[in-house]
C-alpha positions as a printed NumPy array, in Angstrom:
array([[ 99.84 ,  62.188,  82.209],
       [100.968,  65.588,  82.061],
       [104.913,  66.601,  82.621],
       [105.467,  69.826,  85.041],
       [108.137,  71.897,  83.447],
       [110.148,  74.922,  85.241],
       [111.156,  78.031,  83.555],
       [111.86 ,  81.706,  83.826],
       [111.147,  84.953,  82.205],
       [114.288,  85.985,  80.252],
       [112.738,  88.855,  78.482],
       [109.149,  90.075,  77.573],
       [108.768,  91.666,  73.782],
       [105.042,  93.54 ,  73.472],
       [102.731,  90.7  ,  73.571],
       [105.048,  87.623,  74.235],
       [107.574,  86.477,  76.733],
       [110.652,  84.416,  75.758],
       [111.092,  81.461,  78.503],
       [113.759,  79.307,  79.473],
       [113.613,  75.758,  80.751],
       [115.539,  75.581,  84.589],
       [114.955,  71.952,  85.193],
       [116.68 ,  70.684,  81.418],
       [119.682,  72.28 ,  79.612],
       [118.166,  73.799,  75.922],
       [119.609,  75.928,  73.578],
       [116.713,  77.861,  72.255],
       [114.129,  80.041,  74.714],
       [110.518,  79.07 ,  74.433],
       [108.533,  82.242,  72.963],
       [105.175,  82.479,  74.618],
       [101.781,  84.551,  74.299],
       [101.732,  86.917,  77.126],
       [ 97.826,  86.201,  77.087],
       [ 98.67 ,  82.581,  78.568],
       [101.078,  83.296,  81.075],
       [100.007,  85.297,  85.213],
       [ 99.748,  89.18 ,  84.422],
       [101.82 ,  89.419,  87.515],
       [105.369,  88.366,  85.457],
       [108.088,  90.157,  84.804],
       [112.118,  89.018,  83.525],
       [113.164,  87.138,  85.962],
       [109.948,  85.5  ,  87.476],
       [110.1  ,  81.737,  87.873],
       [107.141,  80.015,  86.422],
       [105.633,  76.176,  87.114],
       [104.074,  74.597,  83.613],
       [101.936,  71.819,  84.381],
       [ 98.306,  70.697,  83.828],
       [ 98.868,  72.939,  80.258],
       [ 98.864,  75.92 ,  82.325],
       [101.205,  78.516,  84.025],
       [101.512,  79.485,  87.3  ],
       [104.449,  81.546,  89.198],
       [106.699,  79.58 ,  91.108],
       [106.03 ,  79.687,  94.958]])
């Protein structure tokens, strides 16, 4: 079974975007290829992680 995480965009460096976690507290962003997250993002765009994919927050 597959957990559904929520994050969002804090910053986006060339080809990767750091992420935070909304729905835990951590410490450290989550650095991400921009090649697996929705062309459409930008800081500050909520995203849904769940079935190992990414999709913006509706």
């Amino acid at each position: 079974m597959f957990e559904t995480m929520y994050y969002q965009v804090e910053s986006i460096d060339g080809d990767y975007a750091n992420l935070k976690r909304t729905d835990v507290e951590t410490d450290e962003p989550k650095l991400v290829a921009r090649a697996l997250l929705p062309a459409e993002i930008a800081e500050g765009t909520k995203l849904v992680y769940e079935m190992m994919q990414y999709k913006i927050q509706q």
